[in-house]
C-alpha positions, 0 to 999 in steps of 0.5 A: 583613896576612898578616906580621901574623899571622906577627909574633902566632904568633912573639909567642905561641909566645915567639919574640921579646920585643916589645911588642904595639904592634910586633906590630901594627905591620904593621896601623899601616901598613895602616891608614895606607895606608888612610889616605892613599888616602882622603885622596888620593882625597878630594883628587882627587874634590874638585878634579875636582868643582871644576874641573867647575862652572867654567863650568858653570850655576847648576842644575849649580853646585848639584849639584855643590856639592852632591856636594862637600859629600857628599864631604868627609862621606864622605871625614870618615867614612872618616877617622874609622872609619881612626883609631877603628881605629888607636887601638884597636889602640893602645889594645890594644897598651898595655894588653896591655903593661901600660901602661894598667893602671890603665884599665878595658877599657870604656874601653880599647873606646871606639873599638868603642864609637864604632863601634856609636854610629856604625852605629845612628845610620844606621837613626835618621837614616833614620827621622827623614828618612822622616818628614821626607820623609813631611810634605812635599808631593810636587811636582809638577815633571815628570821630567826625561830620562835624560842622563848627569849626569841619571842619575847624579845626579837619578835616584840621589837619586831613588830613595834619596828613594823607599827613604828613605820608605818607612823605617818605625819597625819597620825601624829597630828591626830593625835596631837588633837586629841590630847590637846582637846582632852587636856584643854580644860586644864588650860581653861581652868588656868585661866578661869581662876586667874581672872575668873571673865567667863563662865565655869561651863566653858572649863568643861565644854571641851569634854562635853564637845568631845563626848558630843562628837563620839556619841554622834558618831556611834549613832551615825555608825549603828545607823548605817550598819542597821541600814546596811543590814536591812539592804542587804536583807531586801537584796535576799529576798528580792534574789531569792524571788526572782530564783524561784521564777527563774526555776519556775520558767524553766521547769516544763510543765510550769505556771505560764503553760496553763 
């Protein structure tokens, strides 16, 4: 990445007459190493899942079926966020260059768009399995003990059963929000170099806004927290003092008698 952004400086200062896709022909390479890796890894992580539920019995060969299932969804996945990545930057490379003149930008960001698509659909997943979670019956099979495969497997679904009940409707519109607020520069942007009406400060202000508000509320926290705290210490000293006269008026012979 770093003769990436060598091959961009040289680009803009004129250096060299490339195209924009030979430019970012170090990020092609990166991202189909990327690529690759996941394709690899999802291979091996296949074959070995595989290769455990041979001889293994019937409980075991359903969890294990199971995890293959999850990997070949999470292997799909990284695939799919690697080539949205490509053809953006292809998508980019070509329209820079003139290439793709005649397409609008919104369509030159279809990738980011598949992106935000991708990113929102979590909260809504979670929520409608929450409530899918919600309607079932809780059973009543008693837990089984803590054993490696046990752990690692029973527990963990577990527990993400427990995090996923507990998914409420405001929880998945927050969130909803705050992707939105995180990737509404890219839909600034769309528009900006469609018809280019408004200023380039309004790409970033969304970020801006939102750096604002979380600078904002940590000043807001530290200050109460530091407020809290010298309460609290006044509170001490103002109960020691009264403890001690407390003491000295119950102590025969004291203050008050001479």
């Amino acid at each position: 990445m770093l003769v990436l952004q060598v091959f961009v400086v040289l680009k803009l200062n004129g250096d060299i007459t490339w195209t924009v896709i030979e430019v970012l022909t170090p990020y092609f390479v990166y991202e189909g190493l990327n690529l690759l890796e996941g394709l690899a890894a999802g291979v091996l992580g296949y074959n070995m899942l595989t290769k455990n539920s041979e001889g293994a019995g019937v409980t075991h060969t359903e969890d294990i079926k199971k995890q293959r299932s999850a990997l070949v969804l999470a292997v799909a996945r990284k695939l799919f966020l690697n080539l949205a990545r490509i053809a953006q930057g292809v998508l980019l490379g070509l329209k820079v260059d003139d290439n793709l003149s005649d397409a609008s930008w919104w369509l030159v960001f279809i990738p980011v768009w598949l992106y935000v698509a991708f990113f929102i659909s979590f909260p809504i997943r979670k929520y409608f399995r929450a409530k899918a979670n919600a309607k079932e019956p809780k059973s009543n099979t008693p837990r089984q003990e803590h054993t490696h495969d046990a752990y690692t497997r029973e527990s963990v679904a577990e527990e993400d059963d427990e995090a996923v009940s507990k998914f409420s409707m405001l929880d998945t519109l927050c969130t909803i929000v705050v992707i939105c607020a995180l990737m509404s520069p890219f839909f600034i942007l769309s528009a900006r170099l469609q018809d280019g009406s408004f200023s380039s400060i309004y790409v970033i202000l969304p970020w801006l806004i939102v750096v604002g508000i979380v600078l904002l509320d940590h000043c807001s926290l530290t200050f109460s927290y530091n407020v809290w705290v010298f309460a609290t210490g006044r509170t001490r000293i103002l109960l020691h003092l009264l403890c001690d006269f407390m003491r000295q008026l119950q102590r025969p012979g004291g203050w008050w008698s001479t």
